[in-house]
C-alpha positions, 0 to 999 in steps of 0.5 A: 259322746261322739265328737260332733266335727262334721266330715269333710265328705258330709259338707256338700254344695248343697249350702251354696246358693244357686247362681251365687259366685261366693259361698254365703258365710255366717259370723258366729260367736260363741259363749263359753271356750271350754271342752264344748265350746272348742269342739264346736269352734273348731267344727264351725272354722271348718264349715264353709258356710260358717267363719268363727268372729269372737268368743266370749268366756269369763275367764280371758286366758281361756277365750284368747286360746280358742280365739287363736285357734280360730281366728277370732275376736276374744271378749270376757262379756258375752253382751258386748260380743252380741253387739257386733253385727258381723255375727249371725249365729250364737253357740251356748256352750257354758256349764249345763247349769248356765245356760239361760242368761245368754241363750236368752239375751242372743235371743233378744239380740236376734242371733240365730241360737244353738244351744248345748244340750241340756236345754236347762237343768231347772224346769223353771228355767226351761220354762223362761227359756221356752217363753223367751225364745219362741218370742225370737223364733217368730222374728225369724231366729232358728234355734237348735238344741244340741241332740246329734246322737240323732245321727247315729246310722242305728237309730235312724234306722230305729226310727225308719223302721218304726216309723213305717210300721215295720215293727207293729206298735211300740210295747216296752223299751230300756234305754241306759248311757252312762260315763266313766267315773272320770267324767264328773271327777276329772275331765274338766281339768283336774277335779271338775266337781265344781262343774258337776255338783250343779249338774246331773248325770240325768242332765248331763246323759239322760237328756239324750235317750228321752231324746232319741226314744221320743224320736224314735217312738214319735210318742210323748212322756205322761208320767215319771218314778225314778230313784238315784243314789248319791253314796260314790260321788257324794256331791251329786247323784251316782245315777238314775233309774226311771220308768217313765210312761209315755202315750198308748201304754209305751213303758220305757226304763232309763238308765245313766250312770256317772260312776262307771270303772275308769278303767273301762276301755271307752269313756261312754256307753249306750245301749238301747233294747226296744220291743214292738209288737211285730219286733225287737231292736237292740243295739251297744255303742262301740266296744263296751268290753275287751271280749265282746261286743267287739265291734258293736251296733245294733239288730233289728228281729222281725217275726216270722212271717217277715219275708225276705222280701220284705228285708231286702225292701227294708235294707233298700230304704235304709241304703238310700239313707247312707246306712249301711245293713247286713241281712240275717236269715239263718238260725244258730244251730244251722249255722253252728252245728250245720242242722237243718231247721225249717223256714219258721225257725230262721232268724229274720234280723237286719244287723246294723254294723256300727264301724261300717262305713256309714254316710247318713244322708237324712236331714243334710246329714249332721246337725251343724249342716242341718242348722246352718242349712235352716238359716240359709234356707229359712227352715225349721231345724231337725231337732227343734226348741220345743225337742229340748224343752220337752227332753229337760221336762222329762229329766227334772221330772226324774230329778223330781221323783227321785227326790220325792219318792212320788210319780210325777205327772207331766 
């Protein structure tokens, strides 16, 4: 997935407290020092408002590593590291798995929690987690769960656009990230089965399309079928299929794979079609081939009753939101073979160009900014608890079909 270090461009004066003579900085701590745990390490070292006071992990050589990297306190027990009150803020970064016993116990000490996506890879202890941490939240804890594919320039837009009915009501959509076959064999570190086996690509990938379709559509998931297959990996399944039913007749298929070729020019893909009834949008994360899709992003259609007017408000909107848009307002064999063709039959499209040098501005424009501006300012965070919880009851409602053959009602 994309790296989720903040720009330096994005971290703005906004986090310094009016008529304070020194920056506030919060103490964090975080569990687990492994890909997930350095990333955010490092990002928080490199966030004026934050300062890296101690990571924990199970295994001391991993923990002193990062520890030097940021200048912190290394500790093997995770309980001992919540008891020193210079941190505020706790980042859960083990294994998909693992994450409940210190999500819960930071809960309790009343540290303010981000929590690395999935919430949880069991509905029972998403539930535990969801009962355990809204106790915390009404003593003041912010909790975030990690879903900052939110971000990204094109589906911002997406939600913009649909949002203010510029697209009429959602119909249908198919929503697919997948992963190189290195990622559940390899990327941990030599075989990483032992993390995988007790994962699920549907964990581990899935849990970000229902995120971003229930964003982008603002409708709730009713019902799941889904089916997968284990005969590449054996130890965990190859992918999941789904079709998952959410309000007002919204049908929605998702897809992730772990068993993409290793030899595929990037490690992770997405692609995303959404069809409304005044309009359609599709989008490619980056170049998922050598031919095409060389640049990537996404486009959003419009009927033909859509004015150029009506575009350019659109593109304003958008641009006020640091994103970046091209207006496309011709038909192809105008533009291949210089045929003239009458108004009805242009294209009305907006394109999204995904290496364009985007600046998103919603929402303090990142997810570290937006959480450490909700503890600073004692607001609720964009992407909330109750968002991770209802993304993991999609995904173990998919693992549940899938396993039983029967549709699973939420």
């Amino acid at each position: 997935m994309k790296n989720i270090l903040s720009r330096k461009d994005q971290i703005e004066s906004r986090f310094m407290r009016k008529g304070a003579d020194i920056m506030k900085q919060l103490g964090v701590g975080i569990i687990g020092a492994g890909i997930m745990g350095t990333t955010h390490a490092k990002a928080c070292k490199a966030h004026p408002n934050l300062r890296v006071v101690g990571v924990a992990d199970v295994l001391k050589e991993k923990a002193e590593k990062l520890a030097k990297e940021v200048g912190a306190q290394v500790y093997t027990d995770y309980e001992k590291m919540l008891k020193n009150e210079e941190i505020e803020v706790v980042f859960v970064t083990t294994p998909d798995h693992l994450h409940k016993e210190p999500a819960i116990a930071a809960a309790d000490a009343e540290k303010h929690l981000w929590i690395e996506k999935p919430l949880a890879t069991r509905i029972e202890d998403a539930r535990e987690m969801l009962s355990a941490l809204e106790k915390a939240q009404r003593k003041g804890v912010k909790i975030t769960v990690q879903f900052s594919t939110r971000w990204y320039p094109f589906y911002e837009a997406a939600r913009l656009v649909v949002a203010e009915g510029y697209l009429g009501d959602p119909s249908s959509s198919s929503m697919t990230i997948s992963d190189r076959i290195d990622v559940p064999m390899s990327m941990w570190g030599g075989p990483s089965k032992t993390w995988a086996k007790y994962s699920t690509v549907a964990d581990f990938l899935t849990c970000y399309s229902v995120d971003l379709i229930r964003t982008i559509s603002g409708k709730e998931a009713k019902t799941v079928y889904a089916k997968s297959s284990s005969k590449v990996l054996k130890f965990t399944p190859d992918f999941y299929q789904a079709i998952v039913t959410f309000e007002d007749e919204f049908h929605v298929f998702f897809e992730s794979s772990w068993i993409l070729a290793r030899t595929k020019p990037i490690l992770s893909e997405h692609h995303l079609n959404f069809v409304c009834s005044e309009g359609t949008m599709q989008y490619t994360h980056a170049n998922t081939t050598f031919a095409t899709h060389a640049v990537g992003g996404g486009e959003i259609f419009f009927t033909e009753e859509s004015s150029i007017d009506q575009l350019r408000e659109i593109q304003e909107k958008l641009r006020k939101e640091g994103i970046i848009s091209r207006i496309i307002w011709e038909s192809e064999r105008e533009r291949l073979y210089g045929e003239r063709v009458k108004l009805r039959e242009c294209n009305r499209a907006l394109w999204v160009p995904a290496d364009a040098p985007h600046k998103v501005m919603h929402h303090q424009g990142g997810q570290l900014n937006n959480f450490v501006h909700s503890i600073l300012e004692d607001e609720e965070p964009y992407v909330t608890l109750m968002d991770g919880y209802r993304s993991a009851e999609v995904v173990c409602a998919i693992k549940r079909s899938a396993e039983t053959g029967e549709i699973v009602k939420l």
